[in-house]
N, C-alpha and C positions, 0 to 999 in steps of 0.2 A: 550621128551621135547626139545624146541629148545634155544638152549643157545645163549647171547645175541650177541657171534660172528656169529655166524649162517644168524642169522639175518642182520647181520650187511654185511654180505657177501652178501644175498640174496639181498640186496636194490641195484637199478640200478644205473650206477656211474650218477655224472652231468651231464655229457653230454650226454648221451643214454636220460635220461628226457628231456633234450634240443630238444635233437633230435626227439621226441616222439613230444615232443609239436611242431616244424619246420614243421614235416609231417600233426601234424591234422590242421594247421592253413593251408598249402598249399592245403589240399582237399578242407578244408571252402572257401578259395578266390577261386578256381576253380568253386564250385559250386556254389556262388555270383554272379562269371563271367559268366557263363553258364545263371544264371536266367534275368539278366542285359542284355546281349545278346540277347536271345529270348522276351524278355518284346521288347528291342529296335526295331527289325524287326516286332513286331506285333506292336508298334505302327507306322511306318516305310509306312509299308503296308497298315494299314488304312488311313494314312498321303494321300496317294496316290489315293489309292479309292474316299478319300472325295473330294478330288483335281475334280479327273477324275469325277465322278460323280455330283456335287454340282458347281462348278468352273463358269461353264456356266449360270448358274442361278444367280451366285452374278452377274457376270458381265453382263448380261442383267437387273437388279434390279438397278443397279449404271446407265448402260446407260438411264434407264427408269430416274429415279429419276433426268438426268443431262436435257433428251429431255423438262419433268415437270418445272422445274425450269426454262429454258429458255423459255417456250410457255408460263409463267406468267411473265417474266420478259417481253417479246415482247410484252404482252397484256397490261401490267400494265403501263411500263416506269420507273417505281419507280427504282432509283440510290441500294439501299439495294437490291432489287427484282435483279438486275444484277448483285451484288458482289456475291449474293446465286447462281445464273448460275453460274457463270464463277468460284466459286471454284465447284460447282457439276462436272462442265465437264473438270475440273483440275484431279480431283480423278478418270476418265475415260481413262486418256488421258495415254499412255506409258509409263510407270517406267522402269529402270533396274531388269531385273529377271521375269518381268510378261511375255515375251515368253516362259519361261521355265515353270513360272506355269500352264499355258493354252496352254502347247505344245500340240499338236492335238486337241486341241477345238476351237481356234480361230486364225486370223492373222489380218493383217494391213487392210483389207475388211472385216471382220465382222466376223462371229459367221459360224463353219462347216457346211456341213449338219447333221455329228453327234450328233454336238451340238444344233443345233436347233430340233434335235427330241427330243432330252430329254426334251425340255420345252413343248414338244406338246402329241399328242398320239401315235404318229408313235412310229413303233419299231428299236431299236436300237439297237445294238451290245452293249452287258455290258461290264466295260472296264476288262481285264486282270486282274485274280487274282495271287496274287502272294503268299498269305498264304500258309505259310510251313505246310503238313500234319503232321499226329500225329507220320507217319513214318520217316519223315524227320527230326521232333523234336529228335525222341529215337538214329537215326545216329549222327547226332548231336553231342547231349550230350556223345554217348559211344566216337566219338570223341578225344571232348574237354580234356574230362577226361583222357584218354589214352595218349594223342600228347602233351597237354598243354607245351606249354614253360617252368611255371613254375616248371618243375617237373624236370630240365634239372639243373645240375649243372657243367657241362662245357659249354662253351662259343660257340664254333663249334653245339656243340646238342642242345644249346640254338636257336641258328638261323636255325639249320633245323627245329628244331619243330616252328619258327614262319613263316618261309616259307609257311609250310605245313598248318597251323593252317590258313594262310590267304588265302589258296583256300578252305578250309573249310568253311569258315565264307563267303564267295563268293559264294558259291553251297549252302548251307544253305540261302542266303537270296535272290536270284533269286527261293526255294523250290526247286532246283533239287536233285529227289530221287536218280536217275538214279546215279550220280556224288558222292552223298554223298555215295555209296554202294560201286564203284569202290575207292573210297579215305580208306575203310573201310580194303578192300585188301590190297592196296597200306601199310597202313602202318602195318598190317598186316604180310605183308612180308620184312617190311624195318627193317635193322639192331636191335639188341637186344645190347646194351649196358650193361656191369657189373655193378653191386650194386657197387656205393659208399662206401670207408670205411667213417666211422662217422667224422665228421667235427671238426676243435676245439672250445670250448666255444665261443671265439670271433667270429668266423663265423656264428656260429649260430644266438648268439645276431644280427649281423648285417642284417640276413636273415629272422627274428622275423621283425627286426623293418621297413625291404625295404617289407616284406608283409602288416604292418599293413599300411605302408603308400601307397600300392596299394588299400585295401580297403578302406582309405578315400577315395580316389581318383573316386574307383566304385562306391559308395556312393554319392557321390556329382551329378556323371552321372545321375546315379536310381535317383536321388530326381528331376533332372531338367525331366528326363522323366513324373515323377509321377505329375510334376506341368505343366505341359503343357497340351494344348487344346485339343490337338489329347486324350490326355489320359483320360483326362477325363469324354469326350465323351465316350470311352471303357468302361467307370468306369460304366457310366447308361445304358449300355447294353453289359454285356459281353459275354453272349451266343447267342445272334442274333445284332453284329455291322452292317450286311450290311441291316437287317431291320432298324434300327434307321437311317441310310442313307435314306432309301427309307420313313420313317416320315418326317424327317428333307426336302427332296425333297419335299414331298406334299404341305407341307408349304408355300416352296421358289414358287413354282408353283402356290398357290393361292395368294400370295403376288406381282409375276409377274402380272396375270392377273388383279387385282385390280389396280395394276398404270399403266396398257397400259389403264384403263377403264376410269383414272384421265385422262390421256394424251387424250385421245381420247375425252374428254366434253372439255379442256382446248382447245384442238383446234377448236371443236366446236364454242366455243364462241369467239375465236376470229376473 
């Protein structure tokens, strides 16, 4: 029978539970971060495709819609009929940052040959994928988990592991396997550090509450990913996104060819 000091011996002091709870909440925000991480590069990546893929078709739909607008405005005279040209072909005309988004589809002359094939039948180079395989996800992840900063409780091993952790997340979101394999060695082979003796209460609490205020922090990221456009897209197809591209395409493409058809009677008639 075990007497009630026994027991009283057997229970783990304060701070071993402190500590007990410090380690599962640092796995938990690792594996948050890990899932945060790869959600952001897949939506990242289809961000890009859609770009690459789709980009040429809006912007010949807005040129279509600005030529429209101005061949009624020419026909018509009408004072309105002009204000409607002249913002259609405001929303055509060079923003800040629209080279970056149609970098390789279009310049200050018009529209690639690249990009004029995708609105046609010709064949086209598809653009670069950059989805990380299922092998590049599992290096990854062993990783994160393994290097993670936060698993670092001096300051010096704090910054090697973020060092290290930011060419990780660099070979990870370019997909290179090749990179994520040698990084695998890499630390593999990099110093082994001793166990920590156990922290004092106060540290602890303060190491409780700088994790839960990192997981607001992931939390807030995951919710502007989950609300955004790209994502949602993912959301209506997630095991074939680059077919719902190639939907969404057909579309854009029948939607071209219907206002070159308007353009084309409108000038007609005048």
């Amino acid at each position: 029978m075990t007497t009630p000091e026994a027991e009283q011996a057997q229970e783990p002091r304060p701070e071993e539970r402190l500590e007990r709870a410090v380690r599962a909440a640092e796995q938990a925000l690792i594996e948050f971060e890990i899932a945060v991480e790869t959600f952001r590069v897949e939506v990242e990546n289809f961000s890009r495709l859609h770009e690459q893929k789709l980009g040429p078709m809006y912007a010949r739909l807005e040129e279509l819609e600005a030529q429209i607008a101005e061949a009624r405005a020419a026909r018509t005279g009408d004072p309105e009929d002009i204000r409607l040209a002249e913002e259609a072909r405001a929303r055509v005309l060079p923003i800040p940052g629209v080279e970056e988004l149609l970098h390789g589809w279009m310049d200050g002359h018009g529209l690639f040959p690249e990009a004029t094939a995708m609105l046609t039948d010709q064949a086209v180079r598809p653009p670069q994928r950059v989805r990380p395989s299922e092998e590049a996800r599992r290096l990854y992840r062993e990783l994160a988990r393994k290097a993670h900063p936060d698993l670092a409780q001096e300051e010096r091993e704090r910054q090697r592991r973020e060092e290290f952790i930011t060419r990780v997340n660099a070979a990870y979101g370019r997909g290179d396997e090749a990179q994520l394999r040698e990084l695998v060695e890499e630390w593999a082979a990099g110093p082994v550090l001793a166990e920590q003796p156990p922290s004092r209460s106060e540290e602890l609490y303060a190491r409780l509450e700088w994790l839960s205020q990192r997981k607001e922090l992931l939390t807030l990221i995951a919710r502007e990913l989950e609300d955004s456009a790209i994502a949602s897209m993912l959301r209506m197809a997630p095991d074939d996104p680059d077919g719902l591209l190639d939907e969404i395409a057909e579309k854009l493409r029948a939607d071209v060819y219907k206002r070159e058809a308007e353009l084309a009677e409108l000038l007609t008639q005048g």
